[in-house]
C-alpha positions in Angstrom: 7.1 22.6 11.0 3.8 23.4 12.1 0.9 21.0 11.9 -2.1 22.5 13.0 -5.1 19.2 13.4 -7.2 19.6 16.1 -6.3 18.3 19.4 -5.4 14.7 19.9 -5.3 13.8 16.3 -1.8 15.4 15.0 0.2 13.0 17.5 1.0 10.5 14.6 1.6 12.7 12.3 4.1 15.2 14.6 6.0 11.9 14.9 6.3 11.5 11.6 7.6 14.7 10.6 10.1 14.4 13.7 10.8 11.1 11.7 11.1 12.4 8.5 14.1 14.8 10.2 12.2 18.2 10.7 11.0 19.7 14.4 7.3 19.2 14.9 5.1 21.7 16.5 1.5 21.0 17.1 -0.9 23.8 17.5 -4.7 23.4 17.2 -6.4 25.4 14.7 -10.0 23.9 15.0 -11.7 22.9 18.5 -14.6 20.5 18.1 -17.0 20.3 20.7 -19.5 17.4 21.3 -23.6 18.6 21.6 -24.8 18.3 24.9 -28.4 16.6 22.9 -29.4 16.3 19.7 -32.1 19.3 18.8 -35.3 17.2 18.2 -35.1 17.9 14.2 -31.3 16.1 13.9 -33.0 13.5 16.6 -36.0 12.8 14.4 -33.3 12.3 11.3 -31.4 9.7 13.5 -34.9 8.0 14.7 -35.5 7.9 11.0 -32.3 5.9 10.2 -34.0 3.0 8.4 -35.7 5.1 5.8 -32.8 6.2 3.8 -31.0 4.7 1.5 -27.1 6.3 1.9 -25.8 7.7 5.0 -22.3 9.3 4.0 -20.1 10.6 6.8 -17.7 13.4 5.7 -14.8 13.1 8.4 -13.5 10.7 11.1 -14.9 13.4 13.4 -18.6 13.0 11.7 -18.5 9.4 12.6 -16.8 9.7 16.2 -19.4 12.3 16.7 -22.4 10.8 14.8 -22.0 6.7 15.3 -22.5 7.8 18.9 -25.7 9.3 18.8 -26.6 6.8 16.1 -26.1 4.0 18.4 -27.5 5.0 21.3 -31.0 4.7 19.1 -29.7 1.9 16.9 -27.8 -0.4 18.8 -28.5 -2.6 16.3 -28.2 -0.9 13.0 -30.9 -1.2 10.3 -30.4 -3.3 6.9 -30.7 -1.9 3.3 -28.0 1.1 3.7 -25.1 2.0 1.7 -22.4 3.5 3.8 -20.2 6.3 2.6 -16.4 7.7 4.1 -15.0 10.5 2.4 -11.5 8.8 3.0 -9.8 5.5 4.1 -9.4 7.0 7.9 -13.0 7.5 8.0 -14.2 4.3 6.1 -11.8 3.0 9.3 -13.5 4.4 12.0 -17.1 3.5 10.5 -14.9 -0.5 10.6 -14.9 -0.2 14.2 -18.1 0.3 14.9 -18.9 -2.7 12.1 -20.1 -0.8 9.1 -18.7 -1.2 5.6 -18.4 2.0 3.6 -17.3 3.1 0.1 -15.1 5.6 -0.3 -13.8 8.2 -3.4 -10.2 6.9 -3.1 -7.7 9.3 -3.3 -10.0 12.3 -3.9 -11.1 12.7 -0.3 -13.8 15.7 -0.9 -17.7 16.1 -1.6 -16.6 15.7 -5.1 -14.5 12.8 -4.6 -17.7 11.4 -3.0 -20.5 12.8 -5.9 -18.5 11.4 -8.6 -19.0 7.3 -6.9 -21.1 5.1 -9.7 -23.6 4.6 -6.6 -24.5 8.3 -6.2 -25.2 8.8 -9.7 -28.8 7.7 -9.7 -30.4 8.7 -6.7 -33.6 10.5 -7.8 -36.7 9.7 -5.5 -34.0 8.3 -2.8 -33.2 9.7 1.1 -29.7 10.6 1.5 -28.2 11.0 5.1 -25.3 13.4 5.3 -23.2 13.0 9.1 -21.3 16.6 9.7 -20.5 19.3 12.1 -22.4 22.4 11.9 -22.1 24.2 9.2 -19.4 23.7 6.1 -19.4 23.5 2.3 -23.3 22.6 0.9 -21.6 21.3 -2.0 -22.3 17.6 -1.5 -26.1 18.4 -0.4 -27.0 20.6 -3.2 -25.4 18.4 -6.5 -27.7 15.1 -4.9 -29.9 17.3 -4.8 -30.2 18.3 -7.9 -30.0 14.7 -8.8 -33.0 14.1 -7.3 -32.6 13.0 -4.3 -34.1 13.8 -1.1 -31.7 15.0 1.3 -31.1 15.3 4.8 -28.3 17.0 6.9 -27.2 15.6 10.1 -25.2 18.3 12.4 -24.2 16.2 15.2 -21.0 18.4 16.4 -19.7 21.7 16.4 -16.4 23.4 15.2 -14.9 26.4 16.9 -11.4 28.6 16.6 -8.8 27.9 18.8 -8.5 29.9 22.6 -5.9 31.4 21.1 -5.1 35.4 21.5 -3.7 36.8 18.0 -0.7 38.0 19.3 0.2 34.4 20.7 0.2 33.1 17.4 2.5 35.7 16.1 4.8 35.0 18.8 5.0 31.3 18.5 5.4 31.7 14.8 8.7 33.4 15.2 9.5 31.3 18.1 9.3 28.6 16.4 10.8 29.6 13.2 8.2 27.8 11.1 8.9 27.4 7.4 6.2 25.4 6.6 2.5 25.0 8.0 0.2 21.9 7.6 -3.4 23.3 7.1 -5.6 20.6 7.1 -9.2 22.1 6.2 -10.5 24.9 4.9 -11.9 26.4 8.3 -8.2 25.5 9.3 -6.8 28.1 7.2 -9.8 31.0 7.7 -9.1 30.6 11.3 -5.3 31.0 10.8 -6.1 34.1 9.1 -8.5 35.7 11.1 -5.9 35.1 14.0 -3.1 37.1 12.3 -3.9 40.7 11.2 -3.0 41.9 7.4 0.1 43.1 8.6 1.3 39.7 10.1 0.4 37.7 7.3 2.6 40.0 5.3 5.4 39.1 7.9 4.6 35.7 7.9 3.8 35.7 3.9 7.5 33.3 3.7 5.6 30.5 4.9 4.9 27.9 3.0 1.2 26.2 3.7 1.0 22.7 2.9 -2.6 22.1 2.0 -5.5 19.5 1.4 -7.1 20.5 -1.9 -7.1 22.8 -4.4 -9.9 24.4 -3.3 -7.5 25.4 0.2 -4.9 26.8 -2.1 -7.1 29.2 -3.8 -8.1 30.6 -0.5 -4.5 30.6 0.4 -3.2 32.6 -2.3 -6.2 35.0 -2.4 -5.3 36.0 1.2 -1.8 36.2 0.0 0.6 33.6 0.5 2.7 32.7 -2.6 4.0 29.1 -1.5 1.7 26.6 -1.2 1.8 23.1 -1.4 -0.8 21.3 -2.1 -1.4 17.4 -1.2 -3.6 14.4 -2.7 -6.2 15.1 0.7 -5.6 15.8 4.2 -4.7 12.0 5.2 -1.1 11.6 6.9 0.3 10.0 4.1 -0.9 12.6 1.7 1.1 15.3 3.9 4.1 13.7 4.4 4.4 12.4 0.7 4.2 16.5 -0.1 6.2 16.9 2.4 9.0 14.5 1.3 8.7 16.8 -2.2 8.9 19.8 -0.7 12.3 19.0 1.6 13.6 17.6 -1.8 13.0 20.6 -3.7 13.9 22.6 -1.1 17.6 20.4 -1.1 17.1 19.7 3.1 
């Protein structure tokens, strides 16, 4: 079993797939890297904290990454916001730094997120969006179009693993993986630009257990036939489709 979160965060989860009876292998396919400072554009959107009126954070790493620069110009944080999480893990890491936020439930996306009775009517209203650099525009451009004024904030960056493409061949087979737990979208991409066409033709047995539908599209495009496909990337999700898989699978 391969579980592939970024390091530091797949510990829980590698223990509970050791639990659940199956070897756990951990290998990083996303780095995340802190900015050194703020460019003075994301600064001025952080400055300007009190003048919106939502501030949704897409990922645990958006508010370990975000609250941090937030609160080093807000120690005290401004009234008259709703808070957003894409998922419980991330309304629980906005808890610890004191904020209440609504989240989608079990639909942990940007549509999970646009389809909340609060984000319907937003025309004429500043929306704060806490991210990495780069990603889907999907959540951004639907507000938008609902009429809100919206504002990006990249506070960290995402990178592929230092990882040769022949190591992760190797460790592959090593391993004898069966299954794969992608967690994200850039997740996958980099798994596949880390293996050439003829590899993931070796490695086509697989079977990638992923986050959304949206994953397994781009996971049978590039060619892999048995995918799984979780609730959202939360532990639980995983190793509920896990559980289904091992059953059907008769281990």
């Amino acid at each position: 079993m391969l579980v592939t979160r970024p390091a530091g965060q797949g510990v829980e989860l590698c223990a509970a797939v050791e639990a659940a009876g199956c070897a756990a292998h951990s290998l990083p396919l996303l780095q995340l890297f802190s900015l050194p400072e703020l460019p003075p554009a994301e600064r001025g959107k952080v400055l300007a904290l009190d003048e919106y009126r939502h501030v949704i954070f897409i990922s645990g790493n958006a508010v370990q990454f975000g609250m941090a620069w937030i609160e080093s110009y807000w120690p005290q944080l401004p009234v008259g916001i709703t808070w957003y999480a894409v998922g419980a893990a991330t309304a629980g890491a906005l808890r610890d730094h004191g904020v209440a936020a609504l989240t989608p439930g079990v639909d942990m996306t940007s549509e999970g997120l646009l389809a909340l009775p609060q984000l319907q009517s937003v025309a004429g209203e500043r929306v704060l969006i806490v991210k990495g650099e780069g990603g889907r525009a999907t959540l951004r451009e639907a507000l938008s179009r609902r009429g809100a004024r919206v504002d990006e904030l990249a506070c960290y960056r995402r990178g592929a693993p230092e990882l040769e493409p022949a190591d992760l061949a190797a460790r592959l087979s090593q391993w004898k993986i069966e299954l794969a737990m992608i967690s994200s979208g850039e997740g996958l991409a980099n798994l596949l630009a880390l293996i050439s066409r003829a590899e993931t033709s070796k490695f086509i047995h697989i079977t990638l257990l992923v986050p959304s539908d949206r994953v397994a599209r781009l996971a049978r495009q590039a060619g892999f036939s048995r995918v799984i496909v979780a609730e959202n990337a939360s532990d639980s999700a995983m190793l509920r489709a896990l559980a289904q898989w091992q059953n059907s699978a008769g281990e």
